[in-house]
C-alpha positions as CSV (number, residue, x, y, z in Angstrom):
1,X,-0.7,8.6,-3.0
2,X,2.0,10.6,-4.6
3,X,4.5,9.8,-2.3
4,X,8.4,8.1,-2.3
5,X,6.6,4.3,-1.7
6,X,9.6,3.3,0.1
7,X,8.8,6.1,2.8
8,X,5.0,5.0,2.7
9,X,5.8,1.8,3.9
10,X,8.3,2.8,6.7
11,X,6.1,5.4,7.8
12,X,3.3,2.7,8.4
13,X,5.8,0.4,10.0
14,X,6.8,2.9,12.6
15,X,3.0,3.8,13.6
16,X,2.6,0.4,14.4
17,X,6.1,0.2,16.6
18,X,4.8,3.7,18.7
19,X,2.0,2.0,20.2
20,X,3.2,0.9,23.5
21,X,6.5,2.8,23.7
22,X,7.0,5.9,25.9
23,X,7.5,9.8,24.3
24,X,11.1,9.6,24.8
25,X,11.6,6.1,22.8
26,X,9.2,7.0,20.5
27,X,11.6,10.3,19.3
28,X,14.2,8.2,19.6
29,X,12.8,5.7,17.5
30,X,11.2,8.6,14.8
31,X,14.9,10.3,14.5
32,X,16.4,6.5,13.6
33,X,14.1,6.4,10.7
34,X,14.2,9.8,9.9
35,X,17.9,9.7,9.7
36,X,18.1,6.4,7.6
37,X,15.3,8.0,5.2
38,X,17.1,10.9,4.8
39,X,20.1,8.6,3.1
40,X,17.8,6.9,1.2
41,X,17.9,6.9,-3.1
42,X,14.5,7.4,-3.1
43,X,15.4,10.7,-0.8
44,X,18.0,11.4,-3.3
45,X,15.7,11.2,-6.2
46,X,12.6,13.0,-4.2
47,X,15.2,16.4,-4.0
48,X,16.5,16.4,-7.0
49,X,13.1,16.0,-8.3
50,X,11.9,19.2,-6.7
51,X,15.2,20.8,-7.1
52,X,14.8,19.9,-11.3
53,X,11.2,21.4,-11.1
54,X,9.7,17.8,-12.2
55,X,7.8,15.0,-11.1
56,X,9.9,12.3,-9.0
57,X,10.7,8.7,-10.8
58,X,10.2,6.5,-7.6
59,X,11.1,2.7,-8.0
60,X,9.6,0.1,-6.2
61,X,11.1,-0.7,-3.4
């Protein structure tokens, strides 16, 4: 439950979209999020977090 919130949530939304997809779209699909998490602030804030040696200040998203 420690986790970025924002990355909770769209880790729960793309369980639900792999359900009837094949492998292939479902890498597909898990790189496009990956990617667009990756840009994130709450990414941002989640490395320089661990990179400052302290606990991250997540917002709500």
């Amino acid at each position: 439950m420690q986790g970025a919130p924002g990355a909770l949530t769209q880790t729960k939304k793309l369980i639900e979209e792999l359900w009837s997809t094949s492998v292939q779209e479902d890498v597909d699909l898990a790189l496009k999020h990956h990617l667009q998490a990756r840009e994130s602030a709450e990414a941002r804030e989640g490395i320089a977090a661990f990179n400052e040696k302290r606990p991250p200040k997540w917002t709500k998203p």
